[in-house]
VOPAGU-2260 file (C-alpha; in pm, 1 decimal, decimal comma):
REM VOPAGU-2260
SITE   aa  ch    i         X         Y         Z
SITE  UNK   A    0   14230,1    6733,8   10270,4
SITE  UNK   A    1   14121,9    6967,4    9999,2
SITE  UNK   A    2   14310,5    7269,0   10124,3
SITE  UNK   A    3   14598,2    7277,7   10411,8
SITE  UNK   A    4   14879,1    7495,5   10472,1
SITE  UNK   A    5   15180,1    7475,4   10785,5
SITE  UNK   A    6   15368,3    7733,3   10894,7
SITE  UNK   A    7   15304,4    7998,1   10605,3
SITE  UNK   A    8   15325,8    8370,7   10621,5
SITE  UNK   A    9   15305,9    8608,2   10359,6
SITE  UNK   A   10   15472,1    8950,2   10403,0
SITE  UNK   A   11   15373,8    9301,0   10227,4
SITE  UNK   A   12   15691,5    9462,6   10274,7
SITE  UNK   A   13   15735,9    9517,1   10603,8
SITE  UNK   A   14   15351,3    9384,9   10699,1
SITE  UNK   A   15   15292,3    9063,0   10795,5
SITE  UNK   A   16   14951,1    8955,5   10674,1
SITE  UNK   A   17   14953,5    8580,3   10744,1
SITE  UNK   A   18   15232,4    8496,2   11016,7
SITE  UNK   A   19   15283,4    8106,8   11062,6
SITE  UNK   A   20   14977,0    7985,1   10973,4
SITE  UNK   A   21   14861,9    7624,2   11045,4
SITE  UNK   A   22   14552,5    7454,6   10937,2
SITE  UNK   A   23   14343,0    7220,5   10708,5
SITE  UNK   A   24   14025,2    7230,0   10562,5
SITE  UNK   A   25   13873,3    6841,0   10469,2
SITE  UNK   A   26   13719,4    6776,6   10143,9
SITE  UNK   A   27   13352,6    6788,2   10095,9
SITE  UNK   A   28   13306,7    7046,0   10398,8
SITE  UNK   A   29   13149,0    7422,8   10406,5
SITE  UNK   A   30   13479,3    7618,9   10590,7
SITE  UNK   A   31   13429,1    7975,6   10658,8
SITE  UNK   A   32   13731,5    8189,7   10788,1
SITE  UNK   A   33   13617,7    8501,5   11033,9
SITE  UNK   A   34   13798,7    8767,0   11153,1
SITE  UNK   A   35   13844,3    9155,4   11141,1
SITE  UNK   A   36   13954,4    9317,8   10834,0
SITE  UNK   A   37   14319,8    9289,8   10802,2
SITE  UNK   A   38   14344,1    8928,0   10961,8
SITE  UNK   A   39   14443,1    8786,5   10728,4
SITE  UNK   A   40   14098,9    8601,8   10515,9
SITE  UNK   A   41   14149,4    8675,2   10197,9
SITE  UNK   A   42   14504,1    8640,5   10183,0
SITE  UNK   A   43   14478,5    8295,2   10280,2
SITE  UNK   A   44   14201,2    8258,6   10021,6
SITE  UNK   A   45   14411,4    8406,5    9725,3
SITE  UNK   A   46   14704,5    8190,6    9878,6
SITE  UNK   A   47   14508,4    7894,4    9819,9
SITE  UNK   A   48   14368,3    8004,4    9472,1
SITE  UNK   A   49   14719,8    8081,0    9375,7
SITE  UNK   A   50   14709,3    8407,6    9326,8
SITE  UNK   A   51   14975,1    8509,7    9597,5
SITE  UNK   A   52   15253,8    8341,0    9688,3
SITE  UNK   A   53   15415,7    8277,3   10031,2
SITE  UNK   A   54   15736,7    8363,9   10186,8
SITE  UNK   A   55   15747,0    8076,4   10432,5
SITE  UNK   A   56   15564,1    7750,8   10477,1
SITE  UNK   A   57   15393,3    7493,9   10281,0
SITE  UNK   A   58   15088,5    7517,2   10121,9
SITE  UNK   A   59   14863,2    7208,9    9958,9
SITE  UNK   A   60   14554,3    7232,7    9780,3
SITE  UNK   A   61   14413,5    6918,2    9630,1
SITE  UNK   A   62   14681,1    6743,1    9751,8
SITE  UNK   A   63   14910,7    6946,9    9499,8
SITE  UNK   A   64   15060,3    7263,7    9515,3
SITE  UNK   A   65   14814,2    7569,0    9444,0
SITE  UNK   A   66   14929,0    7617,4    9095,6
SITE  UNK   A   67   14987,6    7255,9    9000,9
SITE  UNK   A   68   14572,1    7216,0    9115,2
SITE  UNK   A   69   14404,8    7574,9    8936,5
SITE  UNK   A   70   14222,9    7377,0    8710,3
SITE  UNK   A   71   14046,0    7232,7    8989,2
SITE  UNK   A   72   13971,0    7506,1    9171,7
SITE  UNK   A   73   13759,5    7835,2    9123,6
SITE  UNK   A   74   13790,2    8176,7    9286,0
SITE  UNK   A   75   13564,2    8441,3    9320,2
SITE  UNK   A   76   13643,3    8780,8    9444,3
SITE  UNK   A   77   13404,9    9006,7    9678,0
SITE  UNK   A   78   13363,7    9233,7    9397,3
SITE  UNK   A   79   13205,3    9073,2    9098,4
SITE  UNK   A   80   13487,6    9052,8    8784,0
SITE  UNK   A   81   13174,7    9143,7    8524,5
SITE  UNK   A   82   13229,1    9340,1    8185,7
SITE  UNK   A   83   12984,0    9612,6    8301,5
SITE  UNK   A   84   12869,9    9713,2    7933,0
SITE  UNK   A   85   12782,6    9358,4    7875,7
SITE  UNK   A   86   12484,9    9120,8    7973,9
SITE  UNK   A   87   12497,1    8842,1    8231,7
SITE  UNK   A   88   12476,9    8594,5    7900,3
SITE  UNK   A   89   12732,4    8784,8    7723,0
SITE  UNK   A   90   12973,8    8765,6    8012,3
SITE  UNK   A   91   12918,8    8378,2    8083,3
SITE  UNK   A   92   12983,1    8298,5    7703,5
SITE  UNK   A   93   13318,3    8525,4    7706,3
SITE  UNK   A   94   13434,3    8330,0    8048,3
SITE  UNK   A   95   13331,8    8024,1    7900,0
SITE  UNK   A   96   13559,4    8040,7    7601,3
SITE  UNK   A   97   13877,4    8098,5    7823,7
SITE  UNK   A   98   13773,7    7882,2    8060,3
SITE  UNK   A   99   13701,3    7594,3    7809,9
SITE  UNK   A  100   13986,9    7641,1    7530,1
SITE  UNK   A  101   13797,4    7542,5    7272,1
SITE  UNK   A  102   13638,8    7235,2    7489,1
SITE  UNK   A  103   13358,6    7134,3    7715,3
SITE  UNK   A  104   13361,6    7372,7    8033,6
SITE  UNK   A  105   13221,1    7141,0    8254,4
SITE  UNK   A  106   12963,3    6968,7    8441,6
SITE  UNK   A  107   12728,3    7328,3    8441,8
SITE  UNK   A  108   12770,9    7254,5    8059,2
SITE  UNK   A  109   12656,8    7564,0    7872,9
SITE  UNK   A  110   12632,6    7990,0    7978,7
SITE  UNK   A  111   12288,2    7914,4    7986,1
SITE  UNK   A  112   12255,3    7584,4    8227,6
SITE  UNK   A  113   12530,8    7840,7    8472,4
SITE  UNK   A  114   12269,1    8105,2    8475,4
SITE  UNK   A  115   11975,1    7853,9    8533,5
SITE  UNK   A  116   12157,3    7701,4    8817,8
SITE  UNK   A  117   12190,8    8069,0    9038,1
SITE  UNK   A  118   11816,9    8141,2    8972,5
SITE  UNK   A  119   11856,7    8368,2    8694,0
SITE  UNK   A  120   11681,2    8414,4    8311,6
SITE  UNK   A  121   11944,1    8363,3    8062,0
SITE  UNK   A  122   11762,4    8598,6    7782,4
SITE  UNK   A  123   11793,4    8908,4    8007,4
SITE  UNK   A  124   11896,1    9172,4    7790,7
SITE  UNK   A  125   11983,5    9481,9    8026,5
SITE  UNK   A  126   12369,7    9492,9    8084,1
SITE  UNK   A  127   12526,5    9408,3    8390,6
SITE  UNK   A  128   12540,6    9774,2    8539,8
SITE  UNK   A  129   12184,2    9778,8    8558,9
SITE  UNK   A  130   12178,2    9455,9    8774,4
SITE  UNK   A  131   12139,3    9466,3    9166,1
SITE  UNK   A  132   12387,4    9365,0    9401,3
SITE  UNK   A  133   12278,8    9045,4    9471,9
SITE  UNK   A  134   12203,5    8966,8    9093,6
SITE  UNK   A  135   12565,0    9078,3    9025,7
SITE  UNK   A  136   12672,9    8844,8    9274,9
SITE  UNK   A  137   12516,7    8560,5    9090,2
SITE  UNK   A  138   12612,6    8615,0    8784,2
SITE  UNK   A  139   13006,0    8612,6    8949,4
SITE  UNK   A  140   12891,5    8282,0    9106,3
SITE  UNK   A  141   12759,1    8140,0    8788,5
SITE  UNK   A  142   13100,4    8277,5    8579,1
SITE  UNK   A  143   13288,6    8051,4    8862,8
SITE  UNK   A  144   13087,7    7753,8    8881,4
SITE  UNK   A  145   13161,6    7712,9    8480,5
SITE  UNK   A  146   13498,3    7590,9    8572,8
SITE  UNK   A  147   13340,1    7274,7    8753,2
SITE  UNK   A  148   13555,7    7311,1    9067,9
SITE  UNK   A  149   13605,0    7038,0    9325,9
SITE  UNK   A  150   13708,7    7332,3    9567,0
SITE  UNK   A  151   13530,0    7696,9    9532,7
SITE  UNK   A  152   13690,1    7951,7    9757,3
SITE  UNK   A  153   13485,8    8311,2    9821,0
SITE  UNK   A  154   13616,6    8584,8    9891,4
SITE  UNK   A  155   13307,0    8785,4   10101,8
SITE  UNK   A  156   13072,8    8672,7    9860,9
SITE  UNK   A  157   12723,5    8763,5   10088,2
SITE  UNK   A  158   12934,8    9127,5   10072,0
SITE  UNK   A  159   12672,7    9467,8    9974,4
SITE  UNK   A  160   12343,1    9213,6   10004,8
SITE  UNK   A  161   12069,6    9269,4   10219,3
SITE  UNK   A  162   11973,2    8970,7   10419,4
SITE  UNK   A  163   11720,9    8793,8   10199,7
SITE  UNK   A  164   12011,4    8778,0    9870,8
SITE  UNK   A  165   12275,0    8660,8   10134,0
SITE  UNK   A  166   11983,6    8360,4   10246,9
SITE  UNK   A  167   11961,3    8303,3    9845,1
SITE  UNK   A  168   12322,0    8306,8    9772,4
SITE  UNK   A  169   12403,1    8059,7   10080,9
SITE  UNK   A  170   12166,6    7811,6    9935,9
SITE  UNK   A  171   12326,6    7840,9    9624,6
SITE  UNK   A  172   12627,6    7775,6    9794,1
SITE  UNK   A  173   12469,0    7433,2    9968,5
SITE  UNK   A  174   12298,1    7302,0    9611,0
SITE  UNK   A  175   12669,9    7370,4    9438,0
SITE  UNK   A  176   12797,4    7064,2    9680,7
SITE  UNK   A  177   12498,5    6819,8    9615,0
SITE  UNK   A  178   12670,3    6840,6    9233,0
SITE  UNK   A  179   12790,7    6514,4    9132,3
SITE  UNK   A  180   13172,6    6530,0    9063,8
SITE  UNK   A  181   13415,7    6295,4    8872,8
SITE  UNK   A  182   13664,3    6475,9    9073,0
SITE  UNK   A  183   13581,3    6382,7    9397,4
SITE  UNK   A  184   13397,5    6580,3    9691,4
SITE  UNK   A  185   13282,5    6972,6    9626,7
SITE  UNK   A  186   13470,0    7152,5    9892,8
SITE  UNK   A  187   13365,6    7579,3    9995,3
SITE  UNK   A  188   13594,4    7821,3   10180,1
SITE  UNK   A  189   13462,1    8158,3   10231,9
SITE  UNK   A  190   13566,6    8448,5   10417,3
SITE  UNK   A  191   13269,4    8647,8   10548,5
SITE  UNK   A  192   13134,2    8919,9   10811,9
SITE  UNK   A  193   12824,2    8777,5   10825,4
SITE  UNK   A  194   12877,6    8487,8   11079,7
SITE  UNK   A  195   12507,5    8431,0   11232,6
SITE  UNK   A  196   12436,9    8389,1   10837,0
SITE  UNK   A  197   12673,6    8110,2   10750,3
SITE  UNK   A  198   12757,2    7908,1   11125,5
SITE  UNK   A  199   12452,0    7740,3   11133,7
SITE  UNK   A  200   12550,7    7512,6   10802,8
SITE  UNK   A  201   12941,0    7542,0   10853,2
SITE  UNK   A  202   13124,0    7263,3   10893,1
SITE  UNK   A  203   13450,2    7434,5   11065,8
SITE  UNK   A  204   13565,8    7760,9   11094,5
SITE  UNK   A  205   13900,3    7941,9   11117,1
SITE  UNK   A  206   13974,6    8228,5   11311,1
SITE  UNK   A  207   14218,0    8497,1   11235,5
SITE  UNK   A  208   14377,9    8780,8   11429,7
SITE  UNK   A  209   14628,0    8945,6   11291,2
SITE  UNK   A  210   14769,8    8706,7   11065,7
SITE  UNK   A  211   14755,9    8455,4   11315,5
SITE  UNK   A  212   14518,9    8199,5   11369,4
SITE  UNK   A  213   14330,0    8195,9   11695,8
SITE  UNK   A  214   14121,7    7909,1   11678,8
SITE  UNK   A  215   14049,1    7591,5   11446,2
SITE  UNK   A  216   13750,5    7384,9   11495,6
SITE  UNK   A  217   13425,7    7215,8   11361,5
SITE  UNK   A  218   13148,5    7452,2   11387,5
């Protein structure tokens, strides 16, 4: 499995926002969690990407524990983590350093090749808050996809696009799994509103409600 958890809830003080949750995700598969806001999506996302801990249950990603697998896993958060004053380029070679530490970032190999790969010109010299939505969104796919994840997990990323940048950021999504990986199979999770956008390709989807999960099963 590339990402399972059983039993695990996560409290914010007295708010439960995942309560006993159950489920697994298998490598190599598009999984897209659904539910209303406050169910619980990204929580489990950022509970995966260990970013949040738990306060009861067990939680494997990788077949490791979320922290003991980061390096093999990539995050991106619905709104794009971009230095604003910067260009796409200039952003992608400052992720690239940390990501890299002082080595080869991966198999999307340079700033430039990351870029290329979401359908965007490298030499683009206006800075990031001049960029569109969508091309914002891109450019946060492309800073995530330099880490050469076997498992990328979105938080909303189809969030603030009209429907033709969510179409191009979906097949984005579906050419990032075709990548060859030493690692073993590329895996997606995404949470997302837009469910007539992304059930047609899914593999499985999650439901939440309240914390809880309501139903499990392939798409």
């Amino acid at each position: 499995m590339a990402a399972e958890t059983t039993g695990v809830s996560k409290l914010f003080g007295n708010f439960a926002a995942l309560r006993q949750v159950t489920c697994s995700f298998a490598a190599g598969g598009l999984h897209v969690l659904l539910g209303e806001n406050g169910a619980g999506k990204s929580t489990l996302v950022r509970v995966f990407a260990g970013l949040s801990g738990i306060d009861a249950g067990t939680v494997h990603v990788l077949g490791k524990s979320p922290r003991e697998s980061q390096g093999r896993v990539a995050y991106m958060s619905h709104a794009p983590m971009l230095y604003e004053e910067m260009t796409a380029m200039e952003n992608l070679q400052y992720f690239a350093a940390l990501y890299s530490n002082g080595k080869d970032c991966g198999c999307s190999g340079s700033p430039e090749m990351a870029l290329r790969s979401v359908g965007l010109d490298p030499h683009l010299t206006r800075p990031v808050s001049l960029y569109s939505q969508g091309m914002r969104q891109r450019v946060s796919l492309a800073r995530v996809l330099m880490a050469d994840p076997e498992l990328l997990l979105l938080d909303e990323p189809f969030s603030n696009m009209d429907m033709d940048g969510a179409r191009q950021m979906l097949d984005l999504l579906l050419d990032f799994r075709t990548w060859p990986s030493p690692g073993g199979a590329r895996t997606i999770i995404l949470t997302t509103h837009q469910a007539e956008l992304v059930l047609p390709v899914a593999d499985s989807v999650l439901r939440l409600h309240r914390g809880k999960v309501v139903s499990e099963a392939a798409a």
